[in-house]
N, C-alpha and C positions, 0 to 999 in steps of 0.2 A: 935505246929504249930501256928502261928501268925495268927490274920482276915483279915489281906492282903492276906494272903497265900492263902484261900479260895477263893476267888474273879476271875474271869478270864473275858476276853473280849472277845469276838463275833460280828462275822456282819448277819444277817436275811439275807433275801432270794433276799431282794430289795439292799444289800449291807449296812446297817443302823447297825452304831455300839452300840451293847449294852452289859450290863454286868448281872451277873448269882454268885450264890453263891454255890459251890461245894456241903458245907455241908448241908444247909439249903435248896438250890435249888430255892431260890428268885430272878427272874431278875429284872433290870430295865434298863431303857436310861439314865440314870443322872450317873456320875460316882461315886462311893460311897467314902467317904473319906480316907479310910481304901488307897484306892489305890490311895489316890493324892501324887506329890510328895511334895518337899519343897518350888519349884516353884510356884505352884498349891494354896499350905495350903497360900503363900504369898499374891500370888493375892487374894485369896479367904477372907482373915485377911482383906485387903482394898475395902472389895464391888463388885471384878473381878471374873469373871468364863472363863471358856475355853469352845467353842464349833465348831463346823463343819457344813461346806456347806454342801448340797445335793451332790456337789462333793469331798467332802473330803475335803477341804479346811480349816486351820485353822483360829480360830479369837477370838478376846476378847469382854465382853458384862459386863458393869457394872451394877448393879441390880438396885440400887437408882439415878445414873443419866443418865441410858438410854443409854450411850456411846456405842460404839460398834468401834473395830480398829482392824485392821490386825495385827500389833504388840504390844509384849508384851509390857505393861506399865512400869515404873520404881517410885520410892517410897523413893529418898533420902531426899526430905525438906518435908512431906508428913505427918510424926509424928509430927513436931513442928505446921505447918498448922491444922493439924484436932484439938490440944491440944489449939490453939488460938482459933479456930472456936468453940469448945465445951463449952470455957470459955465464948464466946462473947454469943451464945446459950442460957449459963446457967443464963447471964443476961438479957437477953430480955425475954427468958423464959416466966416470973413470969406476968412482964408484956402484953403479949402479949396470957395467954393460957386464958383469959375472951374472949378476942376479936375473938377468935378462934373459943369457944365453942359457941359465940352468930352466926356467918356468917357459923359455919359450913354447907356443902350439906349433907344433909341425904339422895342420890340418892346412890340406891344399885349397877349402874352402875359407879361411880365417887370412889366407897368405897365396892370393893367387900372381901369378905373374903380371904383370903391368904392361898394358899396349896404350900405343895411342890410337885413337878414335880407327883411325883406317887400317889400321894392324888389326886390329881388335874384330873389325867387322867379318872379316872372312872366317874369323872363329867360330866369334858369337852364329852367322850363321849354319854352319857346319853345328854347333850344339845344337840346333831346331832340327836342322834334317835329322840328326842323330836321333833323336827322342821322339821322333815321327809328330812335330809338331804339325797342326794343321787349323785350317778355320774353327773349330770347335773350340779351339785352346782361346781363353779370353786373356789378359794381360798376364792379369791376378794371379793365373795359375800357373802361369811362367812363373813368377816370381815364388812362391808359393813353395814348387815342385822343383822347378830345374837353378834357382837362386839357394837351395840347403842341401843340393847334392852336387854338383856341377862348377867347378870354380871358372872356369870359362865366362860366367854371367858377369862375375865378378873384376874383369879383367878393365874395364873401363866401372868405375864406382861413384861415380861425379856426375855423372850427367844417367836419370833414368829414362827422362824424354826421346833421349837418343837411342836408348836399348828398343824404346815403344815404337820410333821409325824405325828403328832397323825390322824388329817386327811384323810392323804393315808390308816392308818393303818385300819381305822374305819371302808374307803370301802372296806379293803383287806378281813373286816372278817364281812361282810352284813350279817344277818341269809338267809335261803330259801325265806322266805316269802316276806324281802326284797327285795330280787332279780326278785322275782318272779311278784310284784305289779310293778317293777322298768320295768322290759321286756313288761307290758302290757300298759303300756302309754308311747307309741311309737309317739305320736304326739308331747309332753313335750319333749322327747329325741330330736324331728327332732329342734324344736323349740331354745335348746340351743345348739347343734351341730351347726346350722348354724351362734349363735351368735358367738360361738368359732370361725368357718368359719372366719367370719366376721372381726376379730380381726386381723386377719393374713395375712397381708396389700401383704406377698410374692405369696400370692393364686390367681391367676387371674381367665382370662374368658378358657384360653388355657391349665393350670394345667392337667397333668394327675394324676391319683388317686395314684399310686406308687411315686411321687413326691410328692404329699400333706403329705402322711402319715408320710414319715420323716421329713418335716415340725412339724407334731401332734404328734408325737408318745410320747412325756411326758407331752399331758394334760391330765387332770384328766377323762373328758368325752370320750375321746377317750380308756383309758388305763385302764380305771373301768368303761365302760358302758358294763351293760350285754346283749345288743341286738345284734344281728349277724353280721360277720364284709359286709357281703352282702348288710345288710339294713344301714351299714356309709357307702358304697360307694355309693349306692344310693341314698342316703343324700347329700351326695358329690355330685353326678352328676347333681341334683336338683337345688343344689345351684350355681355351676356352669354356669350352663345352663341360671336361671338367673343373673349373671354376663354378659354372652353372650347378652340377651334380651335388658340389660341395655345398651352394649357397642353399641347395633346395634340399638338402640333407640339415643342414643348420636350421634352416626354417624349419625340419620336419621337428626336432629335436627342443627350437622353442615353446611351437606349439605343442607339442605335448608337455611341455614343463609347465605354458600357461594353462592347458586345461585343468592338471593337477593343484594348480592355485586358486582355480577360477572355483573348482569343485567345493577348496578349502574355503573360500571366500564367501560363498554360498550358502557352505553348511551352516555356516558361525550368525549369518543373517539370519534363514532359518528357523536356527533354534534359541534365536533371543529369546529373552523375555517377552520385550513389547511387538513378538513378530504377532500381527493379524491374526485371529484363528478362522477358519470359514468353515463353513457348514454343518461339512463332515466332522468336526471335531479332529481334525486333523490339523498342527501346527506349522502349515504351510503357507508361505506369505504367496502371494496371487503375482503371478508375470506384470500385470499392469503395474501393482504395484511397488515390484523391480523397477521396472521402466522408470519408475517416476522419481525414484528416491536414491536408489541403487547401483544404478549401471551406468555405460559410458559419460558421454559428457556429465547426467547429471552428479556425479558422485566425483569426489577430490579423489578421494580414496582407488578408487575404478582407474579413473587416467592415470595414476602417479607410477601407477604400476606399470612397466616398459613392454612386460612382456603378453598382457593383454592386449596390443594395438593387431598382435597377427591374427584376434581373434573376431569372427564374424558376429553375425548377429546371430545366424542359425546355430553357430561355434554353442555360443552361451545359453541358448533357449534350448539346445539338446542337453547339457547340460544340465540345466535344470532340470526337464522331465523325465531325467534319469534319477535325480535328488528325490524330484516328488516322488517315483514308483517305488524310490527305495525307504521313504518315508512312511509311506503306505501299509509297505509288505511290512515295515520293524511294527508300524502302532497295530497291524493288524495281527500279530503274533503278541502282541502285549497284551492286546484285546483278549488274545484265546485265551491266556496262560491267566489273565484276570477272574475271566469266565467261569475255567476250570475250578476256581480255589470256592467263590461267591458269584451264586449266579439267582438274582430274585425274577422271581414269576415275570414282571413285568419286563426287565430286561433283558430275559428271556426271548419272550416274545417280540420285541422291537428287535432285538437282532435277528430273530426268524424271519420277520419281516423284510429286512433290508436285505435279509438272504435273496428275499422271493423279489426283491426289488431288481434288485443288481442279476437276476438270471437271465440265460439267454432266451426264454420262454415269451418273457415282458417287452424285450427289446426297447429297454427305455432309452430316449435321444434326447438331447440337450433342447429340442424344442419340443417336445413330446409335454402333451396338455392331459390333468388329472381326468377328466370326464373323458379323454378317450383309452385311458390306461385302466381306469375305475373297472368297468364294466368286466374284464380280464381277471381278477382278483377277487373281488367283490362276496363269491362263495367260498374262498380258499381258509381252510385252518386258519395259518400263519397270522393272515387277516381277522380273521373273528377274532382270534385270541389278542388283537390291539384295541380291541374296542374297550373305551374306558377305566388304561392302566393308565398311569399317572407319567409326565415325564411330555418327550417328545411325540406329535400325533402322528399319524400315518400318513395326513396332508405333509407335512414338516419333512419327514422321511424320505417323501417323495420330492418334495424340493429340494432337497439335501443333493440326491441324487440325479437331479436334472442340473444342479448346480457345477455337480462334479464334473457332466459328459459335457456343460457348457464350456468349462476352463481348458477343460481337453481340445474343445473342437475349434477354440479360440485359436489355442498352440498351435493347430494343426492347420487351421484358416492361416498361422499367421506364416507355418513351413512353404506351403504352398506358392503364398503370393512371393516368398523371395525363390522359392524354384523357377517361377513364372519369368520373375524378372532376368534371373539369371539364362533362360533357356530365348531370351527376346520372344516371347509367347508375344502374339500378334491378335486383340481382341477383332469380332467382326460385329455386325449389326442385329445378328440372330443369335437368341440365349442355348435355342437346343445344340446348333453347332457349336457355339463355343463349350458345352457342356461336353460333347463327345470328344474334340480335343484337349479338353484338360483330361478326361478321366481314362485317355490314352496316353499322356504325359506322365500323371501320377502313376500309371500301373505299372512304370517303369523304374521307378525310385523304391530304395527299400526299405522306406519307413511306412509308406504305406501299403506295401503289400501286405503287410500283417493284419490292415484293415479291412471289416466285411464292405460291403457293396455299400449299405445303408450308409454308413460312415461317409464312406467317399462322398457317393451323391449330396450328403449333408455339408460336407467341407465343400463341395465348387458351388452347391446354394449360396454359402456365406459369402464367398468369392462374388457371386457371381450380384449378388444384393449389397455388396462392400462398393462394387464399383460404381451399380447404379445410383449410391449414396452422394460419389464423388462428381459424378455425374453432375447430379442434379444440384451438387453446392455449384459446379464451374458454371448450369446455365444461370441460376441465378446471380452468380457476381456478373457474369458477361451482360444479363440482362441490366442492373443495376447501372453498369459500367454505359451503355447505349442510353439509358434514360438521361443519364448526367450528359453526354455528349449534346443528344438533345436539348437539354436547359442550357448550356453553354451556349447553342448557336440561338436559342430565345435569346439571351441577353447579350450575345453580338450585336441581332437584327436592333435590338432597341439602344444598345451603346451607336453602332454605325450611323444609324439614321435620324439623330440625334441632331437638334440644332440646322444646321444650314445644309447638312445632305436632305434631301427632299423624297419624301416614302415614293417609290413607283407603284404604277398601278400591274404592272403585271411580273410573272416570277420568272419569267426569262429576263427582262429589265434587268431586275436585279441581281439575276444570279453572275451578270458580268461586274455588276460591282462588289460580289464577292467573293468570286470564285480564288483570290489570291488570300484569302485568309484562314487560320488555322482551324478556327471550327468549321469552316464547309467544308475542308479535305479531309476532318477528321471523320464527317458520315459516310465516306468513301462515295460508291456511284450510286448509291442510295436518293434519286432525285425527286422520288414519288415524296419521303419523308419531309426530305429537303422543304417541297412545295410547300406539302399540306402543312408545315408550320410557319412560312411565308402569311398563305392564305391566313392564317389564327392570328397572326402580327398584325396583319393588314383589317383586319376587322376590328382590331384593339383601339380602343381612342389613343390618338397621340397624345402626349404631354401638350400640348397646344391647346389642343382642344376641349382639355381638362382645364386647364384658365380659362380659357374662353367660356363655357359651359358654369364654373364657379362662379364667374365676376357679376350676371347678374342674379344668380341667387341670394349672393351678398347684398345687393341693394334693395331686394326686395325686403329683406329684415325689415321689421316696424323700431324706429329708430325711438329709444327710452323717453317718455315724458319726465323733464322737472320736475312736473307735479304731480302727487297721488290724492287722489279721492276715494275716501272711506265712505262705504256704503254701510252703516248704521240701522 
């Protein structure tokens, strides 16, 4: 029997092809010559070896220039080349082996000793034990670390696929004690687990753990670490978690850079030229008419901006009425400082007025009506002294200022309904209940706690008058939508019954000859309806009987005489 004959091939347990000798009982990973072919011994004659991916994959690796190629190489001008090359060699040679020996590196890393594959392996592992390598160590960091200090790595330089099984193999076969020192520095584990984490750019903040793992499932620290798969999901969840802290730290960070835009974006609208002026003589453009012109979708300007999308609606509407109040306080200090310099009789008194207006004395509300505030004022200084200056009137003044608590309570109507939405506030049938649940809702948020009672009660009014508004559009469409339902099954009954179907005289009759059509099913169990416009059909003259009924009114017509006779 031949020494090929002995030889067989095998794959281990990770799928890893190696070979074994029947008689002798020697394995190894390298394929013995014995069993290469003529292919094999060719390439092998010019520098070439054969070896495989982690997936079976073939590939070529030359040993002296480092090449490595998916297909086989070929060797027809290849003898005359090396036989020129050897020549030009053997004269430079001579020349050149002083200069050699003088510039040689004596580094044991640049020049390490040379084994082959199975010399080599008992080393190479003996440098992981040395270096207390263990599951936490990923390829990278072998090479990295113990390939620039270590010439032992370096002892087979040809094949790296083979350093990465020997590798796996190392931790496949840990002793106890390794394992055992490995399981109890569990801080070390969490610490390159989460650098692995880290790596794995597909692992977000939302990852579930049965999604990461087939992400990990062929790294080294996940597939050779001996700690419990309990303490990598909680490693996991760790890490995770902070991914979340990070994203929600990032979010905290845009949105405050968008409000500081939004403020800017604001101010600049604002204080246009052509911004609206309203009432007050204040140069404030009105929420609505942000909405309309200004903000989200309506405005290019609004969307283009990226970092406005994290912003809500309430985002922007506080916002604002932080612009307005500060709008406010600047004209109302421009106002004093005006005052101070020129102040005539009359506008004098109009601002003494609007003093006595805006006090909390008057308790003026955005629906607060002149003849019930009148009567309050009516002997006051303030007030006499407007009678008959020139300018804006004390009616005016007072609208001004109902104007003002309207635009307020609008804001505050409009804070409200998105708290509402946001809290899944549940309306019921009764207004005073629903009144005592919202103003137990509100008195827990802190924008209205700065507000009096009056206030409040006034904003869940709006509310509570907002819905019934919505109300009463949905019954009318629903109602509109049921009248058309109705005029469809009218001109069913009269398309149906049409021609050669024959009208029945009762509405059971007919409800079997319509119960399969789409306008009966659309009045649902509605039968009373149903009937009562059967019966109105059924009372209608039919198209028949409207010819019949025509034909002799037609003949009765007095048919045109030929002749006319002039009465003279």
């Amino acid at each position: 029997m031949s020494a090929a004959a002995d030889w067989r091939e095998a794959k281990d347990a990770n799928g890893r092809i190696y070979y074994y000798n029947a008689r002798s009982g020697e394995s190894r990973w390298e394929k013995p010559q014995e069993m290469l072919s003529e292919q094999e011994l060719e390439l092998l004659k010019h520098g070439w070896k054969s070896s495989r991916t982690a997936d079976g994959k073939l590939y070529y690796y030359n040993v002296k220039t480092k090449e490595s190629r998916w297909d086989a190489p070929t060797f027809e001008a290849e003898e005359n080349l090396e036989e020129t090359k050897q020549e030009a060699e053997v004269a430079k040679s001579t020349e050149v082996h002083e200069e050699r020996e003088k510039y040689a590196n004596a580094s044991k890393i640049l020049n390490p000793p040379q084994r082959t594959k199975e010399e080599a392996e008992g080393e190479f592992i003996k440098m992981l034990q040395e270096n207390q390598v263990d599951s936490t160590w990923s390829f990278g960091k072998i090479i990295s670390e113990l390939g620039a200090s270590d010439p032992r790595y370096w002892m087979v330089d040809d094949d790296p696929l083979w350093k990465q099984q020997i590798f796996e193999k190392y931790l496949s076969n840990r002793s106890e004690h390794q394992l055992l020192r490995e399981r109890a520095e569990t801080s070390k584990f969490k610490s390159a687990f989460w650098e692995m984490l880290r790596s794995k750019k597909e692992i977000r903040y939302y990852t579930r753990w049965l999604t990461a793992k087939r992400l990990i499932a062929n790294e080294t620290i996940y597939k050779h670490s001996v700690v419990r798969e309990s303490v990598k999901k909680a490693t996991f969840l760790e890490y995770v978690d902070s991914l979340a802290r990070e994203r929600e730290e990032e979010h905290s960070q845009t949105k405050k850079q968008a409000l500081k835009e939004l403020e800017e974006y604001l101010r600049g609208i604002m204080s246009s030229s052509d911004a609206p002026v309203n009432g007050s003589q204040l140069p404030v453009v009105s929420w609505q008419h942000l909405l309309d012109n200004y903000l989200f979708e309506k405005n290019k300007r609004f969307v283009a901006n990226k970092h406005f999308k994290v912003l809500s609606h309430e985002d922007v509407l506080n916002v604002y009425l932080q612009l307005v109040h500060e709008v406010e306080d600047s004209m109302k200090e421009d106002l004093r400082r005006l005052q101070s310099k020129n102040y005539t009789k009359d506008r004098l008194a109009r601002d003494r007025f609007k003093e006595l207006l805006r006090s909390s004395d008057l308790h003026i509300r955005a629906d607060s009506k002149w003849k019930d505030v009148y009567p309050a004022f009516k002997n006051d200084p303030k007030f006499l002294r407007m009678l008959g200056t020139s300018g804006s009137s004390a009616l005016d003044l007072f609208m001004d200022v109902v104007e003002e608590k309207s635009i307020t309570m609008s804001a505050n109507r409009s804070i409200a309904q998105n708290l509402l939405i946001e809290k899944g506030f549940e309306w019921s049938d009764e207004d005073e209940t629903d009144k005592s649940l919202i103003k137990e809702l509100l008195s827990k948020e802190p924008h209205f706690q700065a507000m009096d009672v009056d206030d409040i009660d006034s904003t869940i009014r709006l509310l509570i008058n907002f819905r019934k508004e919505k109300q009463k559009e949905q019954l009318e469409v629903q109602s509109r939508i049921w009248e058309q339902k109705k005029n469809y099954f009218r001109l069913m009954l009269k398309r149906f019954y049409r021609g050669a179907n024959v009208r029945p005289d009762s509405w059971e009759a007919a409800r079997e000859d319509l119960k399969n059509t789409v306008e009966y099913k659309e009045l649902g169990d509605q039968d009373d309806v149903k009937r009562a416009l059967f019966d109105e059909f059924k009372k209608a003259p039919s198209e028949d009987d409207l010819r019949v009924n025509a034909a002799p009114q037609a003949s009765m017509k007095r048919p045109l005489s030929s002749r006319v006779e002039l009465d003279y």
